[in-house]
PyMOL Python script that loads the backbone (N, CA, C, O; Angstrom):
from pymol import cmd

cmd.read_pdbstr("""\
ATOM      1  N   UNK A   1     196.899 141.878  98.696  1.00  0.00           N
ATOM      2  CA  UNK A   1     195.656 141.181  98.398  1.00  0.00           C
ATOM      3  C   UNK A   1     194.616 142.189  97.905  1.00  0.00           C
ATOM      4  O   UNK A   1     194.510 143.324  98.369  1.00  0.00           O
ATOM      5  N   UNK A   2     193.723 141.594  96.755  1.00  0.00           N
ATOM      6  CA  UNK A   2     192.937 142.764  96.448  1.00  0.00           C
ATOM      7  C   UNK A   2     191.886 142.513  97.243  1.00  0.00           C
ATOM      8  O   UNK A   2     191.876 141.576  98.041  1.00  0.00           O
ATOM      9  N   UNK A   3     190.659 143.559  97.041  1.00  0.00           N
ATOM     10  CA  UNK A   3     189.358 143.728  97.798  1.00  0.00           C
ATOM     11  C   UNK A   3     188.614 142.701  96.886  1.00  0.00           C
ATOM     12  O   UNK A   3     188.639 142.226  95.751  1.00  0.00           O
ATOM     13  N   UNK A   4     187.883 142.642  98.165  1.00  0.00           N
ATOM     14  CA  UNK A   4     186.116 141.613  96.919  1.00  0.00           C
ATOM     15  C   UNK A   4     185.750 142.608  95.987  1.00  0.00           C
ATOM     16  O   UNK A   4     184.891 142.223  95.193  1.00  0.00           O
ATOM     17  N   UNK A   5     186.250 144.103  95.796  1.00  0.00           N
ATOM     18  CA  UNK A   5     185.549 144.443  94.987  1.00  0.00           C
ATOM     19  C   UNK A   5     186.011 145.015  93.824  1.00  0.00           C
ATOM     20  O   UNK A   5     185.601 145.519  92.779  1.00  0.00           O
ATOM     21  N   UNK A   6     187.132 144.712  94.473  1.00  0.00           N
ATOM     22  CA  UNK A   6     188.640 144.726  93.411  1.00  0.00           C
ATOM     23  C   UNK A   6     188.258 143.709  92.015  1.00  0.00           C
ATOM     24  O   UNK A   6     188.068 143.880  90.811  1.00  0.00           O
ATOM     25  N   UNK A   7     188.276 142.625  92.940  1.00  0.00           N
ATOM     26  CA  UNK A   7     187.814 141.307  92.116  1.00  0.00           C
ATOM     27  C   UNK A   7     186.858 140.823  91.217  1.00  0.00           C
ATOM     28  O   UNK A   7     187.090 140.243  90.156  1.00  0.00           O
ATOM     29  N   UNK A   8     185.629 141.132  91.765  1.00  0.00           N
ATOM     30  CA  UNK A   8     184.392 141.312  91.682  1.00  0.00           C
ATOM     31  C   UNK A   8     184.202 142.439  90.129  1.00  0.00           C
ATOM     32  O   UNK A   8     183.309 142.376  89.285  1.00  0.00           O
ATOM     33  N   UNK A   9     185.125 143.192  90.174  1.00  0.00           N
ATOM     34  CA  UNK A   9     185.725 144.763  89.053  1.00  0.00           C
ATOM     35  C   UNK A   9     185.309 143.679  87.874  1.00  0.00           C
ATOM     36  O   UNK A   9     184.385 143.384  87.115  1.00  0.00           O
ATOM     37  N   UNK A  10     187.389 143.088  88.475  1.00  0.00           N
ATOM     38  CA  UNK A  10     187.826 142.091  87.440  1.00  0.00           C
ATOM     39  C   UNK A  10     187.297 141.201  86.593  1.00  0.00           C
ATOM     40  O   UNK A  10     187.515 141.164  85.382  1.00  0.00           O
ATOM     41  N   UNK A  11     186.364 140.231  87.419  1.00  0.00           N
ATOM     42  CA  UNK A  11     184.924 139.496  86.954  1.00  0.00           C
ATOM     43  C   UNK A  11     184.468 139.747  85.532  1.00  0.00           C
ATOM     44  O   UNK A  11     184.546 139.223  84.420  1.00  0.00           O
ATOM     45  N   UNK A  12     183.738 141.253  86.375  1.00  0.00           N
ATOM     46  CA  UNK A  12     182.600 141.822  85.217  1.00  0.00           C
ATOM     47  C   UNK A  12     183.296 142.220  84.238  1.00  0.00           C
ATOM     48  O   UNK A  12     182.795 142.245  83.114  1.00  0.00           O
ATOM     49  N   UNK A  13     184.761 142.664  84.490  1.00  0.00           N
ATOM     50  CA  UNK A  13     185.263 142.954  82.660  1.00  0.00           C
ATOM     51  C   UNK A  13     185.717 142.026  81.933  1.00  0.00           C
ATOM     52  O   UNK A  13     185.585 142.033  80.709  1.00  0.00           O
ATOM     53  N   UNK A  14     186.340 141.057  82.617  1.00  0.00           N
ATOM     54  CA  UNK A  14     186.157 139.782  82.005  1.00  0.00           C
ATOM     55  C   UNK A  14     185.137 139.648  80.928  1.00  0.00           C
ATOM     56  O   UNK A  14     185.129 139.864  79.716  1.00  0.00           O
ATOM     57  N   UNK A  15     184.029 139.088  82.061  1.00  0.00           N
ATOM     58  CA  UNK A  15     182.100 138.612  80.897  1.00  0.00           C
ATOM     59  C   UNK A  15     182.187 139.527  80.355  1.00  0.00           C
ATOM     60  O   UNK A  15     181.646 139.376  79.260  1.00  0.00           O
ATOM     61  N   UNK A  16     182.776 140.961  80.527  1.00  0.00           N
ATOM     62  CA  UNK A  16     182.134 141.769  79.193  1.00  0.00           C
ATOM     63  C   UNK A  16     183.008 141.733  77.859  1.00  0.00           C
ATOM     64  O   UNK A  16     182.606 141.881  76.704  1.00  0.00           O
ATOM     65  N   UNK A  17     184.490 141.466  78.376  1.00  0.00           N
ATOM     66  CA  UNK A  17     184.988 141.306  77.264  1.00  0.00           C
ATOM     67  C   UNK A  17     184.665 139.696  76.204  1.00  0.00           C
ATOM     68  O   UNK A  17     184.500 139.553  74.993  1.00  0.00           O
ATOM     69  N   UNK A  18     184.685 138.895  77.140  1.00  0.00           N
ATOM     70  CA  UNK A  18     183.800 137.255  76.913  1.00  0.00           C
ATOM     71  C   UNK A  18     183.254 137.512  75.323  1.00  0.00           C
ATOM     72  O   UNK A  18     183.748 137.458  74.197  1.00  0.00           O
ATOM     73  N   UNK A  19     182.059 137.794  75.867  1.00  0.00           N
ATOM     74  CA  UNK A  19     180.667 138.501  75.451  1.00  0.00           C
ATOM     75  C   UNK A  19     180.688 139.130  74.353  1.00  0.00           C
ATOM     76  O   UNK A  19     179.739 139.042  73.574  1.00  0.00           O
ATOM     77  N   UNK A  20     181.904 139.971  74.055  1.00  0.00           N
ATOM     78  CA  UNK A  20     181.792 140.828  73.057  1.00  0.00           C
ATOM     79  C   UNK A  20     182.849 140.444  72.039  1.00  0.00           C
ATOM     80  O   UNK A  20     182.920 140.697  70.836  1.00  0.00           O
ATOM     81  N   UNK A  21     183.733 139.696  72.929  1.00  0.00           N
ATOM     82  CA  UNK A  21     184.255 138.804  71.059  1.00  0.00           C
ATOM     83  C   UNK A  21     183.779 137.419  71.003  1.00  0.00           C
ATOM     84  O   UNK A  21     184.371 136.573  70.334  1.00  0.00           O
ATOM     85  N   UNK A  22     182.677 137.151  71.718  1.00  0.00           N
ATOM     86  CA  UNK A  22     181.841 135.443  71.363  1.00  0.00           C
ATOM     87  C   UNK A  22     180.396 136.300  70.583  1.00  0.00           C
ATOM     88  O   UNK A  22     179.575 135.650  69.937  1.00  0.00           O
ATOM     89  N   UNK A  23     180.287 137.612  70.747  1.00  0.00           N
ATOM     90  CA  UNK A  23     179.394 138.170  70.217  1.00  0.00           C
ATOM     91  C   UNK A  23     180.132 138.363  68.802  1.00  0.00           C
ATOM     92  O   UNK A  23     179.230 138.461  67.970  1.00  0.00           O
ATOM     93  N   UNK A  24     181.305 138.454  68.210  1.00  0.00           N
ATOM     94  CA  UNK A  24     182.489 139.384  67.419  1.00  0.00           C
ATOM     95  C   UNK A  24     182.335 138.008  66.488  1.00  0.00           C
ATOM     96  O   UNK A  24     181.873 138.293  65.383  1.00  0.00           O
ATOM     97  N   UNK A  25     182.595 136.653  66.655  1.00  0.00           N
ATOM     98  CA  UNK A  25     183.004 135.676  66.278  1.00  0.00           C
ATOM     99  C   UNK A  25     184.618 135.826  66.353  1.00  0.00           C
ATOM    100  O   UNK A  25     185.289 135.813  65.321  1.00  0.00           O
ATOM    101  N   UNK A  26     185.068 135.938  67.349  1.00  0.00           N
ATOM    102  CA  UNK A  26     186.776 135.746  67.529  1.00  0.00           C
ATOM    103  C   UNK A  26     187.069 134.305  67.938  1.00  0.00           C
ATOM    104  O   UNK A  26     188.262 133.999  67.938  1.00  0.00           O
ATOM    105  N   UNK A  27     186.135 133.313  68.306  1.00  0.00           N
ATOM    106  CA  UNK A  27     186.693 132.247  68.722  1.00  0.00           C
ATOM    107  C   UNK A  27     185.763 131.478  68.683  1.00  0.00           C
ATOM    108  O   UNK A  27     184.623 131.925  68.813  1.00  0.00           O
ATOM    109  N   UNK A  28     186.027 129.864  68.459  1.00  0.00           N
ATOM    110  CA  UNK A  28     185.622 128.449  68.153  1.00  0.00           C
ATOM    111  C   UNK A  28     185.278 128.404  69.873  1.00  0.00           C
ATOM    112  O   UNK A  28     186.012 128.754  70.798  1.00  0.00           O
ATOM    113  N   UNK A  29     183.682 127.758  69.923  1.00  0.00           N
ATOM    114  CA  UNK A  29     183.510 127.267  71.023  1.00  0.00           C
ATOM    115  C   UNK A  29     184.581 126.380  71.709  1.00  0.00           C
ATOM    116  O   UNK A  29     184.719 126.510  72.925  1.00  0.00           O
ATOM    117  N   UNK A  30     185.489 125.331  70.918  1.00  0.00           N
ATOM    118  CA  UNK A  30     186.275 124.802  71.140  1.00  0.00           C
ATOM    119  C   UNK A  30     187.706 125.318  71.862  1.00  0.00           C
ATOM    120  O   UNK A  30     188.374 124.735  72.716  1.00  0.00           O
ATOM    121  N   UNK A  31     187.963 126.756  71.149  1.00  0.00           N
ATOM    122  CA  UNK A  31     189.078 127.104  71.726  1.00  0.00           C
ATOM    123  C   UNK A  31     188.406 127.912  73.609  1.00  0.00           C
ATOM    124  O   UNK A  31     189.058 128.656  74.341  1.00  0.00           O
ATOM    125  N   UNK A  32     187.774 127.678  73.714  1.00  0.00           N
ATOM    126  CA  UNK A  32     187.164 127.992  75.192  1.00  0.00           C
ATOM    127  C   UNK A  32     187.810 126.911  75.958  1.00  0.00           C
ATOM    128  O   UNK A  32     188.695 127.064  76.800  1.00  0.00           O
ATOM    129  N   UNK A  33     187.394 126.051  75.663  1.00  0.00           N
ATOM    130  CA  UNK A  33     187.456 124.616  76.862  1.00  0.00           C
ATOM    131  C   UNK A  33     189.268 124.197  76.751  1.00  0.00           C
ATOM    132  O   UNK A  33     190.195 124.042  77.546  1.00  0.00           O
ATOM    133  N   UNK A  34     189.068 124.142  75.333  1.00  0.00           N
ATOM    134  CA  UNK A  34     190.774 123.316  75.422  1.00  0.00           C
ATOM    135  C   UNK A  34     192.182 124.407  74.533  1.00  0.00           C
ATOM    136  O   UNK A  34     193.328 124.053  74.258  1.00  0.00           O
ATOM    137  N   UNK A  35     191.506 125.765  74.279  1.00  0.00           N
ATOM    138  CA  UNK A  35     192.632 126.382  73.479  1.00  0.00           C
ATOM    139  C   UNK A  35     192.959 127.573  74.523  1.00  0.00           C
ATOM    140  O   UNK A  35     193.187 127.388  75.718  1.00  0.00           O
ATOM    141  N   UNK A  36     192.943 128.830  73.870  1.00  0.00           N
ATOM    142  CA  UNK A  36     193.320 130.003  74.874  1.00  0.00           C
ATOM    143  C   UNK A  36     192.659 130.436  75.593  1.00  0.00           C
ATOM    144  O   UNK A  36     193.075 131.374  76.272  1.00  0.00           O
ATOM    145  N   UNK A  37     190.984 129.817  75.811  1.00  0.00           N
ATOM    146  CA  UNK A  37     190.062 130.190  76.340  1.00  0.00           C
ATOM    147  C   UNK A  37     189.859 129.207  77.669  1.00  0.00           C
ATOM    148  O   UNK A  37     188.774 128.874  78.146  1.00  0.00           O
ATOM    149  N   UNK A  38     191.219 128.817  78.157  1.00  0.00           N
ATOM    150  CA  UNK A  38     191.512 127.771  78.939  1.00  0.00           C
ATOM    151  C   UNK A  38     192.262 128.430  79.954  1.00  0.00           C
ATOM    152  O   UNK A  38     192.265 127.813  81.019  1.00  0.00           O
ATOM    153  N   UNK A  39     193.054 129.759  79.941  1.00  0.00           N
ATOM    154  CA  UNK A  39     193.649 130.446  80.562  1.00  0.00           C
ATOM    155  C   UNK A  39     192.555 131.498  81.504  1.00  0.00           C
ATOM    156  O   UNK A  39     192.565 131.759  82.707  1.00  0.00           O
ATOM    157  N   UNK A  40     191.650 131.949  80.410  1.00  0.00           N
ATOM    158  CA  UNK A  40     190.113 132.835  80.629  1.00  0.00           C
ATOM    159  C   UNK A  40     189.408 131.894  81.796  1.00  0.00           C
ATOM    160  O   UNK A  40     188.823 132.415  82.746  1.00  0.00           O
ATOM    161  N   UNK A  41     189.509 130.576  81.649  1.00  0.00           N
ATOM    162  CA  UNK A  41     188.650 129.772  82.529  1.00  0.00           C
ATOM    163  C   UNK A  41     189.045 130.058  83.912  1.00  0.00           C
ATOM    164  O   UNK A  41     188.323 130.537  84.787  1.00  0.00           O
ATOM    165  N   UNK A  42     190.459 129.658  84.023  1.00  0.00           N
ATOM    166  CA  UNK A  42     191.464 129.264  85.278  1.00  0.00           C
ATOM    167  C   UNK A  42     191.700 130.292  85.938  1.00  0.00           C
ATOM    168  O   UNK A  42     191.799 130.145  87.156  1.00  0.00           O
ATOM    169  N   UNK A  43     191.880 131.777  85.305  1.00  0.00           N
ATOM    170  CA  UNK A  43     191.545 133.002  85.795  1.00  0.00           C
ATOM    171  C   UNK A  43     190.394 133.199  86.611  1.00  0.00           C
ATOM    172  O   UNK A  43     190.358 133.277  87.839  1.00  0.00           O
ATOM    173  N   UNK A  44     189.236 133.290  85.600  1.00  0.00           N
ATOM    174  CA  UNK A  44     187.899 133.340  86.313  1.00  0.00           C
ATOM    175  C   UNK A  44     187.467 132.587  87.011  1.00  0.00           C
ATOM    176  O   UNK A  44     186.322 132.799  87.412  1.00  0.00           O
ATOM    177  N   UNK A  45     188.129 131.469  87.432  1.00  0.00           N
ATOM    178  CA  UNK A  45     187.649 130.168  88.395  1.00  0.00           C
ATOM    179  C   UNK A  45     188.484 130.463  89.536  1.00  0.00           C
ATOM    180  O   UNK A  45     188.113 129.970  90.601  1.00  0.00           O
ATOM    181  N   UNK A  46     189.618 131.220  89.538  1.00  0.00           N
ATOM    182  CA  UNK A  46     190.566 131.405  90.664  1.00  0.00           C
ATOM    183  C   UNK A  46     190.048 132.920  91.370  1.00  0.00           C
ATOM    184  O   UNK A  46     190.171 133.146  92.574  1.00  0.00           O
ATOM    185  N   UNK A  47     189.348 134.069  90.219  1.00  0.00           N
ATOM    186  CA  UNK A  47     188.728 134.934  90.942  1.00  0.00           C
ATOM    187  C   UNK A  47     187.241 134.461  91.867  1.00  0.00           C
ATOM    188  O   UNK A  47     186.794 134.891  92.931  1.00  0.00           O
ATOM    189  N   UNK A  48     186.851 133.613  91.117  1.00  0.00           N
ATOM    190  CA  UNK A  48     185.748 133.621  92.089  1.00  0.00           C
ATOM    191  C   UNK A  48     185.769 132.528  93.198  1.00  0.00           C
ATOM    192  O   UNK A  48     184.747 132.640  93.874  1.00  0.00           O
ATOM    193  N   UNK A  49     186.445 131.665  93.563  1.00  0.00           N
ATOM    194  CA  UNK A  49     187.117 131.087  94.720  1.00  0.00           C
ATOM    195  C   UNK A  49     187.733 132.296  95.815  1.00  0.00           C
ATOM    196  O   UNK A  49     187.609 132.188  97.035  1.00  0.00           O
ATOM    197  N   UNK A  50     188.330 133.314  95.219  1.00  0.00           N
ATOM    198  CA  UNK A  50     188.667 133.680  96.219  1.00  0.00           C
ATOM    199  C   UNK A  50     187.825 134.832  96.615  1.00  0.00           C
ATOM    200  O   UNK A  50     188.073 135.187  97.767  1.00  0.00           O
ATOM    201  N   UNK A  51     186.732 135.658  95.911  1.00  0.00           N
ATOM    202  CA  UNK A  51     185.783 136.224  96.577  1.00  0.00           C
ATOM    203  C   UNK A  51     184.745 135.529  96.989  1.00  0.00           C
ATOM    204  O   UNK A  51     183.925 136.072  97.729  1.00  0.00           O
ATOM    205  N   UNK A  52     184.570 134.046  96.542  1.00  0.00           N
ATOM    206  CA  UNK A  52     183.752 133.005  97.551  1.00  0.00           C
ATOM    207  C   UNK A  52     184.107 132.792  99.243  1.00  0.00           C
ATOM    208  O   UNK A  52     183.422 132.606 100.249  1.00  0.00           O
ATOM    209  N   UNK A  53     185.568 132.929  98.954  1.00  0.00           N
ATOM    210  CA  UNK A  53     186.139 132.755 100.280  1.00  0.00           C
ATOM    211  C   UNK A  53     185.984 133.568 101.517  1.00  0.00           C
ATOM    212  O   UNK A  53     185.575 133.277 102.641  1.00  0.00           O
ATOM    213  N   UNK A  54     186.598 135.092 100.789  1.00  0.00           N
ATOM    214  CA  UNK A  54     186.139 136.210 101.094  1.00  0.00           C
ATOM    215  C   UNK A  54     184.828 136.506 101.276  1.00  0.00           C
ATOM    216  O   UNK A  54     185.150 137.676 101.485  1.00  0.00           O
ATOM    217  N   UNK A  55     183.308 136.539 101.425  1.00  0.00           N
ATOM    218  CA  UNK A  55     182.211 136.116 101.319  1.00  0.00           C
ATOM    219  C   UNK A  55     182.178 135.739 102.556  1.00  0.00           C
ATOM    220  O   UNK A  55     181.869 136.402 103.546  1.00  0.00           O
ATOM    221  N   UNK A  56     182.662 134.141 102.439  1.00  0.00           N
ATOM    222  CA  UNK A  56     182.369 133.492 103.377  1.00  0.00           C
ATOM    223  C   UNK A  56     182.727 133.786 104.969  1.00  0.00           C
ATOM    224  O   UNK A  56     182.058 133.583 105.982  1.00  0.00           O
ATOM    225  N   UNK A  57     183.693 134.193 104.831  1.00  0.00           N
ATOM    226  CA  UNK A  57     184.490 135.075 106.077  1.00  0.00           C
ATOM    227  C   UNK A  57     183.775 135.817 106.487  1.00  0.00           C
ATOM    228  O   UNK A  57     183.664 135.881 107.711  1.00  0.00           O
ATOM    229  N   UNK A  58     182.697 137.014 105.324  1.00  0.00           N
ATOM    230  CA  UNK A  58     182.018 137.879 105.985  1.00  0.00           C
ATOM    231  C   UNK A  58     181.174 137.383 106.754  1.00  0.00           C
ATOM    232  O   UNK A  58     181.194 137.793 107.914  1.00  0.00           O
ATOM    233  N   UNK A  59     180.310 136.500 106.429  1.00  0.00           N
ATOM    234  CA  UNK A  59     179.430 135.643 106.246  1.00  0.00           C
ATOM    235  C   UNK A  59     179.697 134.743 107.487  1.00  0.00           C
ATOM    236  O   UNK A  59     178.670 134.264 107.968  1.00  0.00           O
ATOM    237  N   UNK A  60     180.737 134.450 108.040  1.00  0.00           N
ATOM    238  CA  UNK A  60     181.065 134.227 108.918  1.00  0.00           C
ATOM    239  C   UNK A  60     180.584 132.611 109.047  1.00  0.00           C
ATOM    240  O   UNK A  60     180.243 132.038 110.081  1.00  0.00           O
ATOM    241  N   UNK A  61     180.672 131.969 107.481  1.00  0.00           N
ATOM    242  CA  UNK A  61     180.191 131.005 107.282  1.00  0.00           C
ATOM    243  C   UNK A  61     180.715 129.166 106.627  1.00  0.00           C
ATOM    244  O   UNK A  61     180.789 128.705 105.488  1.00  0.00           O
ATOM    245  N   UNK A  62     180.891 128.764 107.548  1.00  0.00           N
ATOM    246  CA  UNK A  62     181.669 127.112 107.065  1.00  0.00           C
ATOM    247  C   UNK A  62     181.253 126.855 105.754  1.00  0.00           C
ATOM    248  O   UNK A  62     180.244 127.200 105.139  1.00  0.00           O
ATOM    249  N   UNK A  63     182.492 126.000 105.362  1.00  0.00           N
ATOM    250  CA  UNK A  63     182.202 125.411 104.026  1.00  0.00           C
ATOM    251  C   UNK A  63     181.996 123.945 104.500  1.00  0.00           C
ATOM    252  O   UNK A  63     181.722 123.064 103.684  1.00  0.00           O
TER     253      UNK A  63
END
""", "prot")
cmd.dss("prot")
cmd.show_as("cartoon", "prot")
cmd.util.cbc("prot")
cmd.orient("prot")
């Protein structure tokens, strides 16, 4: 299992890579939601669930 901050790494290079080919014009707003930018989503939605989780544990806090 990685660390929250392992994750948290992962995140930020993500948005930065995001960022810099939506800055580039590499991709149709469209291919975000329903093309390859659909894999980018499910990734980044599964990292931050699980440092939410993680969080919460510290946090010592119910969902």
């Amino acid at each position: 299992m990685s660390t929250k901050a392992e994750l948290i790494k992962e995140m930020l290079e993500m948005q930065s890579k995001f960022i810099a080919d939506e800055q580039a014009g590499k991709f149709e707003a469209e291919d975000y939601y329903i093309g390859e930018g659909k894999e980018y989503r499910q990734r980044y939605q599964e990292l931050a669930s699980e440092v939410r989780e993680m969080a919460s544990k510290e946090a010592n806090f119910w969902k």
